[in-house]
N, CA, C and O atoms as a Maestro MAE file, in Angstrom:
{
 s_m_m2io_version
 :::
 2.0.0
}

f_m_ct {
 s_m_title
 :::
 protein
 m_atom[332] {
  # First column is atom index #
  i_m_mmod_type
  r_m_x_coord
  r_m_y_coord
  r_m_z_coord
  i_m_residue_number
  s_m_chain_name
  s_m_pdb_residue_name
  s_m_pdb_atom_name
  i_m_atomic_number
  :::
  1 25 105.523 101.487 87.404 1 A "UNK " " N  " 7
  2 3 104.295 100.953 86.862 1 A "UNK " " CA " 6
  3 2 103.569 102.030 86.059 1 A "UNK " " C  " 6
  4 15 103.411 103.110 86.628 1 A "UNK " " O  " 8
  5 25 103.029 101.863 84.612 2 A "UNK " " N  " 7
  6 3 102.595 102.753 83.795 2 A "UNK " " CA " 6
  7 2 100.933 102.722 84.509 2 A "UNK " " C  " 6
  8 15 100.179 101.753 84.599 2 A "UNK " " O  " 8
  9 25 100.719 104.082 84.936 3 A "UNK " " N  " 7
  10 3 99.438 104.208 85.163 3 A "UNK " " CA " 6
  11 2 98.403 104.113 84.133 3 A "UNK " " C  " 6
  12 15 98.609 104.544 82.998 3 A "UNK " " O  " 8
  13 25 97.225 103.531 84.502 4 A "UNK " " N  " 7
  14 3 95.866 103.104 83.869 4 A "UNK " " CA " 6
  15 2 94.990 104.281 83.640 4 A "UNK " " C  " 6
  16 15 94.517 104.840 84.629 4 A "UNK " " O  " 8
  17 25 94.648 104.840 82.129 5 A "UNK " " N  " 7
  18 3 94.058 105.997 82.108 5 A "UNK " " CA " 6
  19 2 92.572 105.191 81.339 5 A "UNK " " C  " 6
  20 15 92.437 104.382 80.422 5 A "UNK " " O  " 8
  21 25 91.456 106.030 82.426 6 A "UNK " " N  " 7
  22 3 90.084 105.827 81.827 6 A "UNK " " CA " 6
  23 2 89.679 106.535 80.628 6 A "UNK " " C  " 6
  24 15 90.504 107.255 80.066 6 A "UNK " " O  " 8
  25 25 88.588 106.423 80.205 7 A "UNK " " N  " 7
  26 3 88.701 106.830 78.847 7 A "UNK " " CA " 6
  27 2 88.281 108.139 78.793 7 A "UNK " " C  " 6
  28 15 87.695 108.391 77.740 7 A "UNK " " O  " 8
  29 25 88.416 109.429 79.871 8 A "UNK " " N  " 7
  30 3 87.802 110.313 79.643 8 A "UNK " " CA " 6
  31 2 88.486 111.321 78.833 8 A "UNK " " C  " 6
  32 15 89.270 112.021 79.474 8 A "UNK " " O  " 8
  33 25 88.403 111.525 77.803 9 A "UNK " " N  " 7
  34 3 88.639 112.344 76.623 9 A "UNK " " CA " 6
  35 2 88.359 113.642 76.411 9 A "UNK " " C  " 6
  36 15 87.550 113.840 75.505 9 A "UNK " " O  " 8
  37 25 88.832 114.705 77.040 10 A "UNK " " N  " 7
  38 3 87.999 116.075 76.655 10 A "UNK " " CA " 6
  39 2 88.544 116.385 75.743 10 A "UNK " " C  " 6
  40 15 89.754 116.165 75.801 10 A "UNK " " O  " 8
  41 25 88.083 116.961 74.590 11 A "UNK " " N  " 7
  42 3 88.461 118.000 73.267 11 A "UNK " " CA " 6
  43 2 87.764 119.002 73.469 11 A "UNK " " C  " 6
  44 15 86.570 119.046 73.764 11 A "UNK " " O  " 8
  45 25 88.776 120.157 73.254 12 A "UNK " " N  " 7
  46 3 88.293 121.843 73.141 12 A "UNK " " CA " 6
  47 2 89.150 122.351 72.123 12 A "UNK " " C  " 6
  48 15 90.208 122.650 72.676 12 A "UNK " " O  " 8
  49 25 89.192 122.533 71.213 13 A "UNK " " N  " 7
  50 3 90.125 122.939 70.313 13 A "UNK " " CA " 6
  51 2 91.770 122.366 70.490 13 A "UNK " " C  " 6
  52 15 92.826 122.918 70.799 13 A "UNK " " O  " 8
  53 25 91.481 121.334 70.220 14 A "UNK " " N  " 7
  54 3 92.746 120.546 69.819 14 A "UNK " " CA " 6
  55 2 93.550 120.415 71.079 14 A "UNK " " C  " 6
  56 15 94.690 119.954 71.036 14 A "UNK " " O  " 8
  57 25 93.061 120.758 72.060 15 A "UNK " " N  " 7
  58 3 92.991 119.955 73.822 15 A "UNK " " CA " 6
  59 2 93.092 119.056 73.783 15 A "UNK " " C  " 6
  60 15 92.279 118.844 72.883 15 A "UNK " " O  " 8
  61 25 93.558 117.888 74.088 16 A "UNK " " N  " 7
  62 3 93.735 116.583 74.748 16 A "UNK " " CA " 6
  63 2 93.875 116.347 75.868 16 A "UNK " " C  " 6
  64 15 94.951 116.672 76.371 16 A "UNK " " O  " 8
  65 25 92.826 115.673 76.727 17 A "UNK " " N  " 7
  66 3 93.397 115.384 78.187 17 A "UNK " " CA " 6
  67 2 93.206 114.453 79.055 17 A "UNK " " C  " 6
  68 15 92.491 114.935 79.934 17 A "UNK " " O  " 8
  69 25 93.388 113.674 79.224 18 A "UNK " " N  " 7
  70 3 93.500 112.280 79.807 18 A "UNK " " CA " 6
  71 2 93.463 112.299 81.039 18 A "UNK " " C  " 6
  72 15 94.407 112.890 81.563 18 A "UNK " " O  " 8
  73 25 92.362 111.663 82.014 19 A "UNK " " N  " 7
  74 3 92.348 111.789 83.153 19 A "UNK " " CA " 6
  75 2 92.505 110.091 84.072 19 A "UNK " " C  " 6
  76 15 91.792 109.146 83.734 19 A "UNK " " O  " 8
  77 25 93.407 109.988 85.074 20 A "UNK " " N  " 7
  78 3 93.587 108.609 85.124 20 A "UNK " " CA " 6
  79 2 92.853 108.371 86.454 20 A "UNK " " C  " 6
  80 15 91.985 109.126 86.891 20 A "UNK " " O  " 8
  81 25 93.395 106.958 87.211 21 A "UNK " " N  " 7
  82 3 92.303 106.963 88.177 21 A "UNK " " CA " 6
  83 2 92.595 107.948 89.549 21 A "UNK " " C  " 6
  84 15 91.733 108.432 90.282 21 A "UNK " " O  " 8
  85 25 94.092 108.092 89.666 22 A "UNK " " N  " 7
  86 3 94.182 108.765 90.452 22 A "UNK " " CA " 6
  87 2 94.314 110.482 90.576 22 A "UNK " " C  " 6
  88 15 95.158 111.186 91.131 22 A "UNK " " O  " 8
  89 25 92.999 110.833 89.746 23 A "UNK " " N  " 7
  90 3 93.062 112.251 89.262 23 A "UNK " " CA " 6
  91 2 93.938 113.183 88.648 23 A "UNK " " C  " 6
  92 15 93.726 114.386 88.497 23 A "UNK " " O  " 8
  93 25 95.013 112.490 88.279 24 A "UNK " " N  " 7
  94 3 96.531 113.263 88.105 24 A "UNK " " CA " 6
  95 2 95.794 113.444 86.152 24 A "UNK " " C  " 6
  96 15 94.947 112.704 85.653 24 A "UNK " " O  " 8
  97 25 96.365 114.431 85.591 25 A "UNK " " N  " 7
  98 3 96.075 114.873 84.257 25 A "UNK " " CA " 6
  99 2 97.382 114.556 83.382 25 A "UNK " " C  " 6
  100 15 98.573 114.509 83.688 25 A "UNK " " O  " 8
  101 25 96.576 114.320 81.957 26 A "UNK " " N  " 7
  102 3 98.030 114.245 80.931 26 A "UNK " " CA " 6
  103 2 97.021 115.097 79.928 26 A "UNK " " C  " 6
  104 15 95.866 114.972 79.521 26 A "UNK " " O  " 8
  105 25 98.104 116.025 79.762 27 A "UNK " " N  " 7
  106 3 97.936 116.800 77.938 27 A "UNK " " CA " 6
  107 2 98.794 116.791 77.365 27 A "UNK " " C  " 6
  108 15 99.974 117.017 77.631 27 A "UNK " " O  " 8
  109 25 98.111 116.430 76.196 28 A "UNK " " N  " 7
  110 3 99.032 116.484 74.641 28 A "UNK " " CA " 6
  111 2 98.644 117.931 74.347 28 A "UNK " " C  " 6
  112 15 97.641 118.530 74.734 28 A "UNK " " O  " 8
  113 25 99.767 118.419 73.491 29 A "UNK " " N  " 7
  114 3 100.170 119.427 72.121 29 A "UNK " " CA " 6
  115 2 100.056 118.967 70.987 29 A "UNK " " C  " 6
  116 15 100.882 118.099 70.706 29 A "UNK " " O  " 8
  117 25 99.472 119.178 70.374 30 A "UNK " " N  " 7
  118 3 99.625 119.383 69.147 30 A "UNK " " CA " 6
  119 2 100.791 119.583 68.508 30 A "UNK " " C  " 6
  120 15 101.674 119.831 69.328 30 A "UNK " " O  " 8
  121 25 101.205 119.581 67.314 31 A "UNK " " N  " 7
  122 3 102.632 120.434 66.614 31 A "UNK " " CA " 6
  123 2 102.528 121.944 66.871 31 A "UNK " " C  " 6
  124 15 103.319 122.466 67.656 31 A "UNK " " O  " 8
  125 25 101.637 122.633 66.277 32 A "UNK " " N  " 7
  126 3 101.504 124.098 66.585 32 A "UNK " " CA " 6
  127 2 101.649 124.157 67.707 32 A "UNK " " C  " 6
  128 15 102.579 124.935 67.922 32 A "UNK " " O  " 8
  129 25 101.237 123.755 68.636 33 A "UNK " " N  " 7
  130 3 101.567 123.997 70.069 33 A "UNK " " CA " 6
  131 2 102.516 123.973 70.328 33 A "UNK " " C  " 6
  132 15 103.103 125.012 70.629 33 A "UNK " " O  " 8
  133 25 103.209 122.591 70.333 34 A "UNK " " N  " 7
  134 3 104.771 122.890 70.654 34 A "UNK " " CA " 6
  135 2 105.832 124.028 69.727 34 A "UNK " " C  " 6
  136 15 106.934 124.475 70.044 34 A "UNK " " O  " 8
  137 25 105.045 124.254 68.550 35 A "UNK " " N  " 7
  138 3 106.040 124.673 68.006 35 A "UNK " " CA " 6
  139 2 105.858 126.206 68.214 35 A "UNK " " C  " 6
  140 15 106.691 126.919 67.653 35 A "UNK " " O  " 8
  141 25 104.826 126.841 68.985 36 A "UNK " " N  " 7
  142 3 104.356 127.771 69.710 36 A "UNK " " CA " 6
  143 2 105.179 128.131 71.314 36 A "UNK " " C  " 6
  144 15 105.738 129.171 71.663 36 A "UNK " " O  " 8
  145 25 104.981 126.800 72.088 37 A "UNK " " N  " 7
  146 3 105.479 126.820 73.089 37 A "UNK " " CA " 6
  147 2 107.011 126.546 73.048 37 A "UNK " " C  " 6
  148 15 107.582 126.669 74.132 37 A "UNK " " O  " 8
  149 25 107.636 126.255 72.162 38 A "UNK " " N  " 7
  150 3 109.200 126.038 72.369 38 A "UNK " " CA " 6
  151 2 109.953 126.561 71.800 38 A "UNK " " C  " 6
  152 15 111.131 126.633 72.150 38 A "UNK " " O  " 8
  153 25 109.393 127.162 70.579 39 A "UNK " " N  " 7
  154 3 109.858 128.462 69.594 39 A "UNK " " CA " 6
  155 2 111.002 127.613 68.249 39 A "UNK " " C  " 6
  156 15 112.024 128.079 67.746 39 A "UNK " " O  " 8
  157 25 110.410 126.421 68.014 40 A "UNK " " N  " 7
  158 3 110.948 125.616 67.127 40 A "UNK " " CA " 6
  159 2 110.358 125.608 66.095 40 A "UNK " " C  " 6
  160 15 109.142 125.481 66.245 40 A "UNK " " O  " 8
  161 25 110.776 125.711 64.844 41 A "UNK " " N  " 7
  162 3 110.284 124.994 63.906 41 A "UNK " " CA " 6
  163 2 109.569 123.790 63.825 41 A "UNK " " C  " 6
  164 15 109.581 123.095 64.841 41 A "UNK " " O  " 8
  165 25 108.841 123.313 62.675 42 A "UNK " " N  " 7
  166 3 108.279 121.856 62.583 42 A "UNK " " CA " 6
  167 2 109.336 121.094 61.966 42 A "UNK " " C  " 6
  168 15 109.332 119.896 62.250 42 A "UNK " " O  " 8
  169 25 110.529 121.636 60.941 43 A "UNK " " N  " 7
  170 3 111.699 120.709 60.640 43 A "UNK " " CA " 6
  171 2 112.707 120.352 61.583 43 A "UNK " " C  " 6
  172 15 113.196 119.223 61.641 43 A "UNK " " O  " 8
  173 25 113.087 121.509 62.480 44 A "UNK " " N  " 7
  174 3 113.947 121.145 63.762 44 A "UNK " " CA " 6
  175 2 113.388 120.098 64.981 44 A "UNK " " C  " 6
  176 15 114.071 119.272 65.585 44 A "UNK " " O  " 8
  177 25 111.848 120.399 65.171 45 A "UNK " " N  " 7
  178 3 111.495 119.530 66.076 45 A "UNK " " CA " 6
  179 2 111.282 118.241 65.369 45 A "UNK " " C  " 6
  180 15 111.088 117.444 66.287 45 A "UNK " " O  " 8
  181 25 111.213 117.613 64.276 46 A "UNK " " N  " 7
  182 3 111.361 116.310 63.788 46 A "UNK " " CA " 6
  183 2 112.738 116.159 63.225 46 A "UNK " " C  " 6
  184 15 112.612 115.345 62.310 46 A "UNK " " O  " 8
  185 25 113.895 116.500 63.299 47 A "UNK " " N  " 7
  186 3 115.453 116.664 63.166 47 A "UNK " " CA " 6
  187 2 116.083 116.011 64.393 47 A "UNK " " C  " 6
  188 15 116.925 115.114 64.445 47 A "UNK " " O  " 8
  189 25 115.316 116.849 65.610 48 A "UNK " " N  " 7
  190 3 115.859 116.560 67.127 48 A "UNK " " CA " 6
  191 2 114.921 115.636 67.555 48 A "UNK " " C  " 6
  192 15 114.755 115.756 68.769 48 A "UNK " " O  " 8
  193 25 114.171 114.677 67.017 49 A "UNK " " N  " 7
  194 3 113.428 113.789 67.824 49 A "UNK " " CA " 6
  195 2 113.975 112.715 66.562 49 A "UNK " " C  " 6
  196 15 113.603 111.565 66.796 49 A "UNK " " O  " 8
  197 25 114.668 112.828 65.452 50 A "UNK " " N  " 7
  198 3 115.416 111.871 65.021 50 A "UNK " " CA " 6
  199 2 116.501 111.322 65.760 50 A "UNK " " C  " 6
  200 15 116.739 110.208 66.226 50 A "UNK " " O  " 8
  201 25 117.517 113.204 65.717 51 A "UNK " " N  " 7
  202 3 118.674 112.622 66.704 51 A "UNK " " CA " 6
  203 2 118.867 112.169 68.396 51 A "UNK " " C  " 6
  204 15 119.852 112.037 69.122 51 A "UNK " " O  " 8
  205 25 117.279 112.002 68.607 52 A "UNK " " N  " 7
  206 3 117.236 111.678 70.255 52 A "UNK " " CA " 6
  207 2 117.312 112.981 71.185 52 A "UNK " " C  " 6
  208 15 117.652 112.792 72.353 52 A "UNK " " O  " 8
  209 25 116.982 114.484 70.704 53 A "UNK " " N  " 7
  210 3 117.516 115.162 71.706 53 A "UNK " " CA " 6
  211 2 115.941 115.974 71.592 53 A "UNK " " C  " 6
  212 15 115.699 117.063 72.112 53 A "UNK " " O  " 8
  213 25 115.278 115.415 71.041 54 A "UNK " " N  " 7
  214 3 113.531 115.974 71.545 54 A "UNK " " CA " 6
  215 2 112.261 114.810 72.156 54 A "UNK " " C  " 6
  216 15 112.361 113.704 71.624 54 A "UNK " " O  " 8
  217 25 111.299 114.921 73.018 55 A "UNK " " N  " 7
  218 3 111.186 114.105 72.971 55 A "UNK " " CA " 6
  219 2 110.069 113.489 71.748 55 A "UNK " " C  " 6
  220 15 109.583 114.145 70.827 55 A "UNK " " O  " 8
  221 25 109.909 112.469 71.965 56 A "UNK " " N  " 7
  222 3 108.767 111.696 70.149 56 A "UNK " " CA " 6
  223 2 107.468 112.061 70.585 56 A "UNK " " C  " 6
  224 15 107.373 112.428 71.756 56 A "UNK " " O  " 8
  225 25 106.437 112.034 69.873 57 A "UNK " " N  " 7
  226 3 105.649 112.271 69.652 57 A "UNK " " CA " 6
  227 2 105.080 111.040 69.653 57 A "UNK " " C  " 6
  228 15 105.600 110.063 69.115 57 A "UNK " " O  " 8
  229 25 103.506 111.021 70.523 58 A "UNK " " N  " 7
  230 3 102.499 109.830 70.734 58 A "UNK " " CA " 6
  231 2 101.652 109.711 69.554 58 A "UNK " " C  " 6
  232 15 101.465 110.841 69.103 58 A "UNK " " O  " 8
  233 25 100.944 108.637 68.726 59 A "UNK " " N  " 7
  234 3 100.015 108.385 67.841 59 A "UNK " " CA " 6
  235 2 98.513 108.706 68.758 59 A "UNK " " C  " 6
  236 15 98.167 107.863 69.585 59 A "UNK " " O  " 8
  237 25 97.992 109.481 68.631 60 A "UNK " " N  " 7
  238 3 96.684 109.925 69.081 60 A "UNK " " CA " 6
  239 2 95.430 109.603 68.112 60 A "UNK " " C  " 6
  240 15 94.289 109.870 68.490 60 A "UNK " " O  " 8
  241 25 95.659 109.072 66.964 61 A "UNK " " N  " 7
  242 3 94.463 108.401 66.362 61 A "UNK " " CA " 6
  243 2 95.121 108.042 64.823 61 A "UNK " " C  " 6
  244 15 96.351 108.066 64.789 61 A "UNK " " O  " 8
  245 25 94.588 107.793 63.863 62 A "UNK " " N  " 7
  246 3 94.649 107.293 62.638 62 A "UNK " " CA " 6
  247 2 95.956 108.282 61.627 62 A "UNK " " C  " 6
  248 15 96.898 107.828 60.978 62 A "UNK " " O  " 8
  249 25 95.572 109.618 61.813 63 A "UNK " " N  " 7
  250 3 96.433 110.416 60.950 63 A "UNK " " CA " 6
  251 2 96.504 111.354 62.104 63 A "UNK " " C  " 6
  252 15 96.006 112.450 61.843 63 A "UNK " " O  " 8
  253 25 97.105 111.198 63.613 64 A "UNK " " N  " 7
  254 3 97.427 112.462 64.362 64 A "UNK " " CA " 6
  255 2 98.248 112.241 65.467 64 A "UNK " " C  " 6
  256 15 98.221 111.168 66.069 64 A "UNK " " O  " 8
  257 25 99.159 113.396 65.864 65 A "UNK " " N  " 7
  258 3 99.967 112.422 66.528 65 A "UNK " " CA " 6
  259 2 100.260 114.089 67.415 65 A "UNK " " C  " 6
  260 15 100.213 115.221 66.934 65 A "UNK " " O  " 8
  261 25 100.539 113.677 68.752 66 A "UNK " " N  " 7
  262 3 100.821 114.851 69.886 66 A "UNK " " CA " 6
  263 2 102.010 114.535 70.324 66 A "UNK " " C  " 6
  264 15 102.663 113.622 69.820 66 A "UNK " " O  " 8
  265 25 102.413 115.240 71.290 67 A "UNK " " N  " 7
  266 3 103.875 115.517 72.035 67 A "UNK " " CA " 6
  267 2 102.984 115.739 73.758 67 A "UNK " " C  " 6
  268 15 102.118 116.541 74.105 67 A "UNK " " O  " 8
  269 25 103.537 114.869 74.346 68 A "UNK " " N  " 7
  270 3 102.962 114.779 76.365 68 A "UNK " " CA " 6
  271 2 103.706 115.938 77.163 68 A "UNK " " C  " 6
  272 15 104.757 115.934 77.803 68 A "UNK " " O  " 8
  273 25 102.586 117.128 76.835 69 A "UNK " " N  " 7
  274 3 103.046 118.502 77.790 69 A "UNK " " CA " 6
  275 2 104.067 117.854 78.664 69 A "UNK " " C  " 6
  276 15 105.137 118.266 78.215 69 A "UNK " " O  " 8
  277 25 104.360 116.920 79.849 70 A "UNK " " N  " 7
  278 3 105.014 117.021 80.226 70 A "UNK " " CA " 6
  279 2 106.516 116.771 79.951 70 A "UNK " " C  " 6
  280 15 107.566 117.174 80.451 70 A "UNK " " O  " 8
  281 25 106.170 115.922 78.927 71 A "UNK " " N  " 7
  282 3 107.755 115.641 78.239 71 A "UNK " " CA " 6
  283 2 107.673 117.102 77.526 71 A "UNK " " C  " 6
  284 15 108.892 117.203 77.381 71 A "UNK " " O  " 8
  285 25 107.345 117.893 77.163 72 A "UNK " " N  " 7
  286 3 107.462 118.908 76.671 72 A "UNK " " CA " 6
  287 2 108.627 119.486 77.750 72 A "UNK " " C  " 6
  288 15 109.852 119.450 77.861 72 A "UNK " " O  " 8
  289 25 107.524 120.015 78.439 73 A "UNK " " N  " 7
  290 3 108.365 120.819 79.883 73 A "UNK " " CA " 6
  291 2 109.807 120.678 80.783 73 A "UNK " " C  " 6
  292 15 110.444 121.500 81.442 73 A "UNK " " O  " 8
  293 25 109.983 119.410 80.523 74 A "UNK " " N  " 7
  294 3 110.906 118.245 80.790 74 A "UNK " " CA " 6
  295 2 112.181 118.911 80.069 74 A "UNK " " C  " 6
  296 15 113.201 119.244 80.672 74 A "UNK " " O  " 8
  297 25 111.976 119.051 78.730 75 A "UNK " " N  " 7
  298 3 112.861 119.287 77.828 75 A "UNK " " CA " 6
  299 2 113.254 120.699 77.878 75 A "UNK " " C  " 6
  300 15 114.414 121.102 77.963 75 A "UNK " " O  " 8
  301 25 112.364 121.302 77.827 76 A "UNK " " N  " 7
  302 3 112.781 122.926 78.130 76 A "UNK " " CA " 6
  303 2 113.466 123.049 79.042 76 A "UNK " " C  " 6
  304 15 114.620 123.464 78.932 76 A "UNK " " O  " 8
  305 25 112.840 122.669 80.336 77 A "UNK " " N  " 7
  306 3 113.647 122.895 81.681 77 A "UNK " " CA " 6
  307 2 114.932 122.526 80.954 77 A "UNK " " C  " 6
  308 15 115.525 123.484 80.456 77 A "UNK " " O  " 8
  309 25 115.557 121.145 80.774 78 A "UNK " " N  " 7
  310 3 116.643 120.943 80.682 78 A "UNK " " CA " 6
  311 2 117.501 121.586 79.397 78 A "UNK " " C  " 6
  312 15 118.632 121.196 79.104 78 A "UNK " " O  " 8
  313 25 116.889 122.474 78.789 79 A "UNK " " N  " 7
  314 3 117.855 123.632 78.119 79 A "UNK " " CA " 6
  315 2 117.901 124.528 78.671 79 A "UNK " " C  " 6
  316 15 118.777 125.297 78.275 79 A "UNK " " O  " 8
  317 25 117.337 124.850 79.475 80 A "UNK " " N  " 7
  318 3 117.890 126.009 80.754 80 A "UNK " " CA " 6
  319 2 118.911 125.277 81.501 80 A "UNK " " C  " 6
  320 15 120.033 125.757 81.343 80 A "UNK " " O  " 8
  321 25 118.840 123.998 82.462 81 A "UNK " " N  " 7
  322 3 119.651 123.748 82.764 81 A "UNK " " CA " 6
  323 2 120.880 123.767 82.636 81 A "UNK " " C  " 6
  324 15 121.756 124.095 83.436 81 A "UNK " " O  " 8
  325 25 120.954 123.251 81.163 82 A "UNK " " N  " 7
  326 3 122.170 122.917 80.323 82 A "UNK " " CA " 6
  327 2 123.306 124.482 79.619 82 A "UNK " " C  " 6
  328 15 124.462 124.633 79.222 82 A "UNK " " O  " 8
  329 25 122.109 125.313 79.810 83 A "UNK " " N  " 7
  330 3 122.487 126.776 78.655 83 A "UNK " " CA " 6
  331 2 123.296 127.740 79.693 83 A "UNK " " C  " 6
  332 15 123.727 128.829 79.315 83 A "UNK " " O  " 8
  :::
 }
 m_bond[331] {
  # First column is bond index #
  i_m_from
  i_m_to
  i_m_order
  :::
  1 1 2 1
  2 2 3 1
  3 3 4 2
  4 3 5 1
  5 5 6 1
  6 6 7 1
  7 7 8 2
  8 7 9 1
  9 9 10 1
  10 10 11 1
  11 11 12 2
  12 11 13 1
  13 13 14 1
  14 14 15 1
  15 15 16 2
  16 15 17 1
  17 17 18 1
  18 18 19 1
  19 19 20 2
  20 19 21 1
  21 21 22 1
  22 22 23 1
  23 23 24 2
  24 23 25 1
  25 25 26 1
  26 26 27 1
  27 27 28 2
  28 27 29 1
  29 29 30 1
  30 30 31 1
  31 31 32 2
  32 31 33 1
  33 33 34 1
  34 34 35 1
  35 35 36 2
  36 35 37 1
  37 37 38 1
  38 38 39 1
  39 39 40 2
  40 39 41 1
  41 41 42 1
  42 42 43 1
  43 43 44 2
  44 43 45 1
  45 45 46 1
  46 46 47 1
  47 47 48 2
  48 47 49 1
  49 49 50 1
  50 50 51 1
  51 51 52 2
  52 51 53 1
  53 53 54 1
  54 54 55 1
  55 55 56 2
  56 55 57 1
  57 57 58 1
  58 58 59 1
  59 59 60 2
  60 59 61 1
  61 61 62 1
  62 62 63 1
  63 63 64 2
  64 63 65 1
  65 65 66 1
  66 66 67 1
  67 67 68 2
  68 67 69 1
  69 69 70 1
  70 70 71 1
  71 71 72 2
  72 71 73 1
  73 73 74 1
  74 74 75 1
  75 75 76 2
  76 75 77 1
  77 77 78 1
  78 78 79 1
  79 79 80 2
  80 79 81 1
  81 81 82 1
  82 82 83 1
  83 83 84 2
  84 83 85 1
  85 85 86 1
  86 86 87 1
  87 87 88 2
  88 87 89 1
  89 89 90 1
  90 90 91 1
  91 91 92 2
  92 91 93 1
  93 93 94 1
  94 94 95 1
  95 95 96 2
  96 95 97 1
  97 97 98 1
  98 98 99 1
  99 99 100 2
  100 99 101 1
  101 101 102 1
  102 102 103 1
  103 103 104 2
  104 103 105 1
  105 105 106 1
  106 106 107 1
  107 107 108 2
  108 107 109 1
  109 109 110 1
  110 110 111 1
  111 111 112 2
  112 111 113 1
  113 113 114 1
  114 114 115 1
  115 115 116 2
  116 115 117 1
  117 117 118 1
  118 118 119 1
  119 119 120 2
  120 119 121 1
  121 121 122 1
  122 122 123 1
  123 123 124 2
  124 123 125 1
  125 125 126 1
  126 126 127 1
  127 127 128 2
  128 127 129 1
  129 129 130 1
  130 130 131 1
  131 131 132 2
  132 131 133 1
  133 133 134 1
  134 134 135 1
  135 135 136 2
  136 135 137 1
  137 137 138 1
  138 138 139 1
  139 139 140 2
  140 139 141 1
  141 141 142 1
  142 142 143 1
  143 143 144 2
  144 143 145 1
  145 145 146 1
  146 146 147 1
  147 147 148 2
  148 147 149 1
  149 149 150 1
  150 150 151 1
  151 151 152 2
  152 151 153 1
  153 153 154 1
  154 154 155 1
  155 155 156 2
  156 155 157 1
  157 157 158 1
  158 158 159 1
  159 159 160 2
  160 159 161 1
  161 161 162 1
  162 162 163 1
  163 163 164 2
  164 163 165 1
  165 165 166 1
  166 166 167 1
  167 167 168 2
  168 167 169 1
  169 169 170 1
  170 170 171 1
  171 171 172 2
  172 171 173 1
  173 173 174 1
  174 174 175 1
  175 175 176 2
  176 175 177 1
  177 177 178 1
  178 178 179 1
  179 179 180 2
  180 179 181 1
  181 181 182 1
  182 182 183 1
  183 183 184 2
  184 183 185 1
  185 185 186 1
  186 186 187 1
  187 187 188 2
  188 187 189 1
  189 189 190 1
  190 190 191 1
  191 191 192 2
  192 191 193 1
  193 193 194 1
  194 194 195 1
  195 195 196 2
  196 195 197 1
  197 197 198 1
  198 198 199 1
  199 199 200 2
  200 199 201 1
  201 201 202 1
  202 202 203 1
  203 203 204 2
  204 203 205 1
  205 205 206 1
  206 206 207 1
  207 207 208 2
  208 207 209 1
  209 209 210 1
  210 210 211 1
  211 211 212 2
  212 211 213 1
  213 213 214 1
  214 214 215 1
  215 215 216 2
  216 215 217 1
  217 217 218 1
  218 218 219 1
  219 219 220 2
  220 219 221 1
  221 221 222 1
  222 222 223 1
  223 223 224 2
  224 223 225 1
  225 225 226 1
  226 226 227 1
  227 227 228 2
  228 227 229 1
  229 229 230 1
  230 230 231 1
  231 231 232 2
  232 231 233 1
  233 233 234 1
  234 234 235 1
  235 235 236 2
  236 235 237 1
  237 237 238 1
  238 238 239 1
  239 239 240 2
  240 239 241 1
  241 241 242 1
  242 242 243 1
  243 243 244 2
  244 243 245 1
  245 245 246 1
  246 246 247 1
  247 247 248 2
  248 247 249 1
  249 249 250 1
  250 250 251 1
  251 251 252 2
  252 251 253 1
  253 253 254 1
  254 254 255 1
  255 255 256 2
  256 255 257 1
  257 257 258 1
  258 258 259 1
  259 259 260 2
  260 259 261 1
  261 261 262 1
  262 262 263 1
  263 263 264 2
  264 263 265 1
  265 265 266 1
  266 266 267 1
  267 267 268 2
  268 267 269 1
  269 269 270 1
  270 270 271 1
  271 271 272 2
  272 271 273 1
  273 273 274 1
  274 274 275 1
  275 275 276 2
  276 275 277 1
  277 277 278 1
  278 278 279 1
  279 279 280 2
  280 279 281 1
  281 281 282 1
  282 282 283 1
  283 283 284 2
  284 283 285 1
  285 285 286 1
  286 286 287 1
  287 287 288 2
  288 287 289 1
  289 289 290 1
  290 290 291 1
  291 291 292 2
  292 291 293 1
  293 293 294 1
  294 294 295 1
  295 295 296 2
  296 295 297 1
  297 297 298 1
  298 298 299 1
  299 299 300 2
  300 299 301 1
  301 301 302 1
  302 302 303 1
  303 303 304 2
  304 303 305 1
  305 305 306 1
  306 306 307 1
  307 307 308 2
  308 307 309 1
  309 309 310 1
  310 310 311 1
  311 311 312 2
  312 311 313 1
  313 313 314 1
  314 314 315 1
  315 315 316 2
  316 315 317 1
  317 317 318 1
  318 318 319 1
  319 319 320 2
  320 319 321 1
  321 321 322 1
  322 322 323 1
  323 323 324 2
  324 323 325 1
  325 325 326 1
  326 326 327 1
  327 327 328 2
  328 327 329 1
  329 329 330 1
  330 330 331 1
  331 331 332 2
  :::
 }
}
């Protein structure tokens, strides 16, 4: 069951964070971020979320769009796994 997130919205410099009812947190990245935190390019990380092996990126408003820290983390781990 996809949990129900209230609308609490914090922004701090390009922070995103979503708080649901059962206190558990979601943050988005930004591109710079991920492409900070995973040591990718911005052409490789839209290359590998063509060919299915990154994960996609959420629409966060009109012209902006994030990547869910935890699918972030998700993915890393599993290139350690894999490497």
């Amino acid at each position: 069951m996809t949990p129900c997130y209230n609308l609490h919205v914090i922004k701090n410099h390009k922070l995103y964070v979503l708080k649901n009812n059962k206190d558990n947190y979601m943050r988005f990245l930004r591109r710079k971020e991920v492409e900070n935190k995973t040591g990718l390019s911005r052409s490789t990380i839209y290359a590998n979320m063509t060919k299915g092996s990154f994960p996609l990126s959420v629409k966060i408003g009109d012209r902006a769009v994030a990547w869910r820290e935890s699918d972030i983390d998700e993915w890393m781990l599993s290139r350690v796994e894999c490497g």
